[in-house]
C-alpha positions in Angstrom: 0.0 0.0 0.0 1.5 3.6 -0.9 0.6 6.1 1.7 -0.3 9.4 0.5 0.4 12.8 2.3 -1.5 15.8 1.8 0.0 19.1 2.5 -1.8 21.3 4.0 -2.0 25.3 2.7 -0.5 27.7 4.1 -3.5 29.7 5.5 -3.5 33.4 5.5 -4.0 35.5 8.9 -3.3 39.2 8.0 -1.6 41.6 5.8 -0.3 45.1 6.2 2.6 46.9 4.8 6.0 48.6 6.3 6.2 52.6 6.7 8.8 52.0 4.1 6.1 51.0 1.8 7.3 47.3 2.1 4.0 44.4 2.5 3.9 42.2 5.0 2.0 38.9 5.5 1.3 36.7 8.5 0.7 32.9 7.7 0.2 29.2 9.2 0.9 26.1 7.5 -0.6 23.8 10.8 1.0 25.4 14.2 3.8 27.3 12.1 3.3 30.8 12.4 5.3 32.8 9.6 5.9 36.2 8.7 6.8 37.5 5.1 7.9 41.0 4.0 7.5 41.1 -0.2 6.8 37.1 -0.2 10.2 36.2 1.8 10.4 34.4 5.5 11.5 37.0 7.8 10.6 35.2 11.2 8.9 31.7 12.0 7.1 30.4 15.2 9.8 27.0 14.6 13.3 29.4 14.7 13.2 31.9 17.7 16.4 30.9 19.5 18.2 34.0 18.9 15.5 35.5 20.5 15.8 34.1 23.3 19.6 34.2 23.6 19.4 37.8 22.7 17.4 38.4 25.7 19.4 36.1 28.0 22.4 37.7 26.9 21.0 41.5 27.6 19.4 40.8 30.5 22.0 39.3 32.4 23.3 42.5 34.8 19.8 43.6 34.9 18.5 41.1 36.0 20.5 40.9 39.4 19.0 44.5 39.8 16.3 45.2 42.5 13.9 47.2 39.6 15.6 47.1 36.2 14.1 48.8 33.4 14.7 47.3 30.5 13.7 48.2 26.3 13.2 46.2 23.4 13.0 47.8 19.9 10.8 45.5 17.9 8.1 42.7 19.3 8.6 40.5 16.4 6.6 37.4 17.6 7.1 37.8 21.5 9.5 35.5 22.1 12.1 38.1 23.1 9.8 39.9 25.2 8.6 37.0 27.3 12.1 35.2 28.1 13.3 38.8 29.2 10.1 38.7 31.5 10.8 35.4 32.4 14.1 36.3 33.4 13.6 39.5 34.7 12.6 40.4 38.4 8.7 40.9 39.5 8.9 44.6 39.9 11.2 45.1 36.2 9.8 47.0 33.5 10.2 46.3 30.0 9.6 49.0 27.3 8.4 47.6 23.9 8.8 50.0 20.9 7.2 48.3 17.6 6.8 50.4 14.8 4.6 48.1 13.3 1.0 48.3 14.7 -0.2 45.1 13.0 2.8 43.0 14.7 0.9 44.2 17.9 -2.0 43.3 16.8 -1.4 39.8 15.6 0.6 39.3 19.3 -2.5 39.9 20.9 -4.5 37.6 18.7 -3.3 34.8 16.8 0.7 35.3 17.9 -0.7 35.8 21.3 0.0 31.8 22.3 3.2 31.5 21.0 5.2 33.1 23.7 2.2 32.9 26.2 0.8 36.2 25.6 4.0 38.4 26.6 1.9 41.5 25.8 -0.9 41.1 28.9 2.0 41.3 31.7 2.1 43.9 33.4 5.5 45.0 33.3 5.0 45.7 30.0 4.8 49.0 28.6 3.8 49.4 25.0 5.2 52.1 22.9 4.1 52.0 19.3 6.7 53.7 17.3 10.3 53.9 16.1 12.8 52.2 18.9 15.3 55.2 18.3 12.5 57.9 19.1 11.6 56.4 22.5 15.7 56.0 23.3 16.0 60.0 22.6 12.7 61.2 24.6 13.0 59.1 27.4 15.2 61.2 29.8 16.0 57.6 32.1 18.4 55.5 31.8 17.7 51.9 30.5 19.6 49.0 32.6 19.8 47.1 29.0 18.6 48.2 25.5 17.8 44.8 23.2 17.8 45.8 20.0 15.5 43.1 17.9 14.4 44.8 14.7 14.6 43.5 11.3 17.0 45.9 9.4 16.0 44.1 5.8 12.6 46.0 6.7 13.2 48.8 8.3 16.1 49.5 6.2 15.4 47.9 3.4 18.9 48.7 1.2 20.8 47.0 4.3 22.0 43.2 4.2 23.0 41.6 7.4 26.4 43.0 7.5 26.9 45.6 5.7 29.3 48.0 7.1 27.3 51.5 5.3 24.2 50.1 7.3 25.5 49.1 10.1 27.1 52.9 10.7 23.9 54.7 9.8 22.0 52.5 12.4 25.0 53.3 15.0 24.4 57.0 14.0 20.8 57.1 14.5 20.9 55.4 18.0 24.7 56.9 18.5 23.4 59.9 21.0 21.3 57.8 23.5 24.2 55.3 24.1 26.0 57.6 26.2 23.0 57.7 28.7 22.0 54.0 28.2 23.6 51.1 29.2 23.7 49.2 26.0 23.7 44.9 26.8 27.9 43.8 26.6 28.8 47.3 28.2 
């Protein structure tokens, strides 16, 4: 007998497009959640370990801190946002800036159970926006900055690496280093 497997389709959950102009689509092919900007994979619910070592890895001082406050520049699927909580003390606050409002969206709906709904907690201060605007107007210091955007999107000239990027990213957020420890420092 020849068994026959039948692929499910990739369903579609939403659409909305970049201020760059750039579209952006959420799918699921079963319990894979994926997101595409212009038709390619730029994060899936199966690949989030960076993620999650980005936040272990920035959190690490603050986290030995009685009341850290802590930012993250881009919500992406949440799991960033909930293994800082996880790791973070009960009265830490964590600043999200997304400058996406769908991506906030879909984390509160479909996303939502991925990273067991990071968005509800109340340490959790939503700021929906450019990362680099809430690092110049807020006049505290951060006790870590994670830094989790998709330069593809947000700059969308930029490959990972690229030295000309990489500079104009460091100029943008170059005047709010000096009053915010950065994770590494």
């Amino acid at each position: 007998m020849i068994a026959i497997h039948i692929r499910e389709p990739w369903e579609f959950l939403g659409q909305t497009r970049t201020p760059e102009g750039e579209e952006m689509t959420l799918t699921r092919h079963g319990t894979e959640y994926v997101i595409l900007a212009s038709g390619q994979t730029l994060m899936s619910s199966r690949m989030h370990g960076s993620e999650e070592a980005l936040a272990m890895f920035a959190c690490a001082r603050a986290r030995t801190l009685e009341t850290p406050c802590c930012l993250i520049g881009g919500l992406g699927m949440g799991f960033t946002l909930r293994t800082a909580l996880d790791l973070l003390p009960p009265d830490a606050t964590v600043i999200v800036a997304e400058l996406i409002p769908a991506l906030v969206e879909w984390n509160r709906g479909p996303l939502g159970t991925l990273a067991r709904h990071p968005l509800r907690a109340r340490r959790v201060v939503l700021e929906v926006g450019d990362v680099a605007a809430v690092l110049h107007a807020t006049p505290r210091r951060f006790d870590a900055v994670l830094l989790d955007v998709a330069r593809r999107v947000s700059v969308p000239r930029c490959r990972m690496g690229d030295a000309g990027c990489m500079a104009a990213s460091a100029r943008g957020l170059g005047r709010p280093r000096a009053s915010s420890a950065f994770a590494g420092r």
